[in-house]
Structure formats: structure tokens, C-alpha cells
C-alpha positions in Angstrom: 9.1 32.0 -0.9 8.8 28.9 1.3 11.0 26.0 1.3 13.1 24.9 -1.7 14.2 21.4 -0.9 12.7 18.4 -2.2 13.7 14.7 -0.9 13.3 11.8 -3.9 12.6 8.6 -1.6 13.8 6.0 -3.7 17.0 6.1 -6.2 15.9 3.9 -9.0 15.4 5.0 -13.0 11.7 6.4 -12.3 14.2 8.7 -9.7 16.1 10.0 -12.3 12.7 11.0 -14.8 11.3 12.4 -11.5 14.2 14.4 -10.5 14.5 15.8 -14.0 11.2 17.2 -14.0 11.9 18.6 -11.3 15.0 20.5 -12.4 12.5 22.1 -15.1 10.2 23.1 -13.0 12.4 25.4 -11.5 10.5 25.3 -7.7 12.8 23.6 -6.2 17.0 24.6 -5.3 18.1 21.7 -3.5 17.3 18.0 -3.5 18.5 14.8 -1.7 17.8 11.6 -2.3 16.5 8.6 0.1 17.8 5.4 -0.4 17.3 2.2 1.2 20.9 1.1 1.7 21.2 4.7 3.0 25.1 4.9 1.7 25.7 8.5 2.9 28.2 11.4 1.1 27.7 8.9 -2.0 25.3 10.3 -4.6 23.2 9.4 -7.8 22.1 11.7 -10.5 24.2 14.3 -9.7 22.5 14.9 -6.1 23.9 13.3 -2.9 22.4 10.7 -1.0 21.3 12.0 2.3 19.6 9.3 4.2 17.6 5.5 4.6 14.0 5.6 5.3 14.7 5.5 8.9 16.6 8.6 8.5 13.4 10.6 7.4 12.5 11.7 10.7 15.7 13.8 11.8 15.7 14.8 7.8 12.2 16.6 8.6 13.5 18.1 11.4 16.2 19.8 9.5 14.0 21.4 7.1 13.4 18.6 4.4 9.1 19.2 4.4 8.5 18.2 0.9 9.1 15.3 -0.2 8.2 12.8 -3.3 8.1 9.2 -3.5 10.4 8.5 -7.0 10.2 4.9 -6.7 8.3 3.7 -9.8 6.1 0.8 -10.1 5.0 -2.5 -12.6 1.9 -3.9 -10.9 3.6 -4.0 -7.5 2.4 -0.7 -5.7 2.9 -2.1 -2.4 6.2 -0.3 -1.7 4.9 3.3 -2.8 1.9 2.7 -0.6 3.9 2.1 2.4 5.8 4.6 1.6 3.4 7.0 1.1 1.8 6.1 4.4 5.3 6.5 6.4 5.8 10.3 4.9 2.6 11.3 5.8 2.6 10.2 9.3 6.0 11.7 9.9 4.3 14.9 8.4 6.3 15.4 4.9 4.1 17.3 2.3 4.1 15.1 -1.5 3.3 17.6 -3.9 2.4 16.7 -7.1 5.2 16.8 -9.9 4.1 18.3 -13.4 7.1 18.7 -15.9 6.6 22.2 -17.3 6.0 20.3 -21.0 2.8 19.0 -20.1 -0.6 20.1 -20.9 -3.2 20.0 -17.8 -6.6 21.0 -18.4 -8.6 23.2 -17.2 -11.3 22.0 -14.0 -8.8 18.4 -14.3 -7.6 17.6 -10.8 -3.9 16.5 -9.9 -3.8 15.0 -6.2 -0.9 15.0 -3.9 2.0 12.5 -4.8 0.9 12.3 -8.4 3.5 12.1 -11.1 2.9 13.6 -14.5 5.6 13.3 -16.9 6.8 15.1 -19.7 4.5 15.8 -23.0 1.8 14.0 -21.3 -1.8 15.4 -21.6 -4.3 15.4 -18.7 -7.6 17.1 -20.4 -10.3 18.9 -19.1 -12.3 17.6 -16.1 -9.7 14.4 -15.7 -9.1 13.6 -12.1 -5.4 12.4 -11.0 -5.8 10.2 -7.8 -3.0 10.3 -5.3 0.3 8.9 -6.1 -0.8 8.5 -9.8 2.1 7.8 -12.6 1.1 9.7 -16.0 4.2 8.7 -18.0 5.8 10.7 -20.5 3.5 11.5 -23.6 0.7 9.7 -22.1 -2.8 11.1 -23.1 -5.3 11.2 -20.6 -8.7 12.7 -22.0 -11.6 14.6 -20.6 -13.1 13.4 -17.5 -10.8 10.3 -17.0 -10.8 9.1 -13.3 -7.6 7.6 -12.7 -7.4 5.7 -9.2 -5.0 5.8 -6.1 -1.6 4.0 -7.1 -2.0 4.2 -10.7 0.7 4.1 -13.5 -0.5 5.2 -16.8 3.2 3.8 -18.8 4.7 6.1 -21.9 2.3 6.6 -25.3 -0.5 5.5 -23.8 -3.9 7.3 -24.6 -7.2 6.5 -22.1 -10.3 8.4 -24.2 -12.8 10.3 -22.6 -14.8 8.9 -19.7 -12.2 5.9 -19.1 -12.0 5.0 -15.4 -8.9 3.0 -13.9 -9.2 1.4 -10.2 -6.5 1.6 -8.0 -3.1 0.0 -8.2 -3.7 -0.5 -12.0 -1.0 -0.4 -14.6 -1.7 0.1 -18.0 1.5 -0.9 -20.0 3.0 1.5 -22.8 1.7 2.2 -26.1 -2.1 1.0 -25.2 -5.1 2.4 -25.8 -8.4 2.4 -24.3 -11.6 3.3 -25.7 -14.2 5.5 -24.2 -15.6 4.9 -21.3 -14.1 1.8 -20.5 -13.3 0.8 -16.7 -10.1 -0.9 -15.7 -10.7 -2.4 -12.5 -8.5 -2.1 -9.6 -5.4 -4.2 -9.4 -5.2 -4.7 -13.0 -2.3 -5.4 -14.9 -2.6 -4.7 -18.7 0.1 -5.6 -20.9 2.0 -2.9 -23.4 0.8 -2.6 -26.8 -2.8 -3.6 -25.7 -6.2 -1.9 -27.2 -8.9 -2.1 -24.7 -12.6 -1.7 -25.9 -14.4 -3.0 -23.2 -14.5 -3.3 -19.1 -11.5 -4.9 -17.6 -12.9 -6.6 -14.1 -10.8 -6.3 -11.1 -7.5 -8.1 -10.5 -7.0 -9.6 -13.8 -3.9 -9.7 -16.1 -5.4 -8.6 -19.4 -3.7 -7.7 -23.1 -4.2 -8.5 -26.9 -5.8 -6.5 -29.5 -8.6 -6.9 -28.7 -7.5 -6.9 -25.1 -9.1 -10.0 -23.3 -8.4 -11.4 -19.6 -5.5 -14.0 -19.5 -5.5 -14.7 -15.6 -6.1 -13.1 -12.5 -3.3 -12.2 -10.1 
């Protein structure tokens, strides 16, 4: 039946959505959780700490082989990419988490690492890039492409065709119209309605959403 352990690296909130979805899925038996300070036979969440990042070597060599990186992200990816890029050299798997509530369409893709959270939608033909955040209740229509590094925050709803680059974060409760591109590195603030292009690295929001700076 394979392995039934799962490693959360990183202990934060986002760790505590991720590790209930988890729990739902019913895949998984055992989990552990990575945290930096590494403060061992301590736990959070109800699951003990097992390890620091630099334990995640001997933890793979003990059976740990799937792992998922729970540390969330604000328009600061940087620590999930590294992350990312230290589990796969060391040769963890990150499959993607789906809580059983959501809806994911048929021909839509959901790429290793991704995060999809509960009641959110991911229609037909969307793509999920790697290490993706769909928040809970987001809506994602048909034939999205949603970059590398992406968090898509609660209640928000991308129409069909909407493209976001890598490292975005589109802040809760927004909405963007059809296809619309969010450029990578963009930062775009809650409540925001987005009916045209967003260019890369800019801090955008406002109904209508409109560039403020660039970061």
C-alpha cells in the first residue's frame, strides 16, 4: 500500500490547514513535523516534532519519503523555494495535497508540492504549477495557468483564461477577469478586482486594480 508517513516542513498556521487536509484525506497514518528550531519530543498540532531541516537526511533514511513543504507564503516565496530545492535533492517525493472537499476538474493539472485547500475549485483544463497555494474556497476557472510559487489567498475567484507568473500572490477576496495575466513576482492586495494585465514585479490593488509600486 506504500508508505503512510508524511513530513510537514515548517510548523507555522499554513502547517496546521495543511496538516488538516491531510487528516481528511485519509492517505496518510503518521506524520511529523520539521521545524527549524528542531525542539525534539515537543510537538504542535497534535503531531510531534521530529527534526530541523538538517535532520531531513537521516529522516529519509528511516522511511520518511514523502514529504510537504507547510510553510506558507505573502509575497516572500524565497523560503519554500529553497526548501523545495533541498527535498528534492535529498530525494523526498512532495505530492500534491487536495482536501477531499474540493472540486478538480477534469483534464486540469495539479503539479507536485501544490497545495489545494478546502472548497476550492480548480476547473477543467486549469494547470496547478509546482508548489502552488489554492486557498480555501478559492475559484480557479477553466484553463487558468497558475505559475511555480503561487498563492491564490481564500475567496478568491481567477475567470477563465487568467494566467499568474511565478511567485505571485493574489490577496483574499479578489477577483480577476478573463484572461487577464498577472505577472511574475506580483503582489496584489486583498479585496482587489483586476480587469486588465498586471506587469511583472509590481504591487498592484484597488477596484479597479492599478499598479502602486514595484518591488
Amino acid at each position: 500500500m506504500g508508505n503512510k508517513r508524511m513530513l510537514l516542513v515548517g510548523g507555522g498556521g499554513h502547517c496546521r490547514s495543511v496538516l488538516d487536509c491531510l487528516r481528511r484525506m485519509g492517505t496518510y497514518e503518521t506524520f511529523g513535523i520539521i521545524d527549524q528550531e528542531g525542539v525534539l519530543h515537543s510537538s504542535r498540532f497534535g503531531v510531534p516534532i521530529v527534526g530541523s531541516d538538517a535532520d531531513l537526511p537521516e529522516l529519509l533514511a528511516g522511511g520518511w519519503t514523502s514529504a510537504v513543504i507547510a510553510l506558507g507564503s505573502i509575497g516572500n516565496p524565497e523560503r519554500r523555494h529553497a526548501l523545495f530545492a533541498r527535498l528534492k535533492t535529498i530525494g523526498f517525493s512532495l505530492p500534491p495535497v487536495v482536501d477531499p472537499s474540493a472540486l478538480i476538474g477534469y483534464e486540469a493539472i495539479v503539479k507536485e508540492g501544490a497545495f489545494i485547500g478546502k472548497n476550492a475549485v480548480v476547473n477543467a483544463g486549469a494547470q496547478i504549477g509546482c508548489c502552488a497555494i489554492i486557498n480555501t474556497g478559492a475559484i480557479v476557472e477553466h484553463d487558468c495557468t497558475i505559475g511555480k510559487f503561487v498563492h491564490v489567498s481564500p475567496g478568491c475567484t481567477l475567470c477563465g483564461g487568467v494566467a499568474v507568473g511565478e511567485n505571485a500572490h493574489v490577496g483574499a477576496g479578489s477577483v480577476v477577469r478573463q484572461q487577464v495575466q498577472i505577472g511574475r513576482n506580483c503582489l496584489i492586495g486583498a479585496g482587489s478586482v483586476v480587469v486588465s494585465s498586471i506587469p511583472d514585479g509590481a504591487e498592484a490593488y484597488g477596484n479597479p486594480c492599478k499598479v502602486v509600486k514595484y518591488l
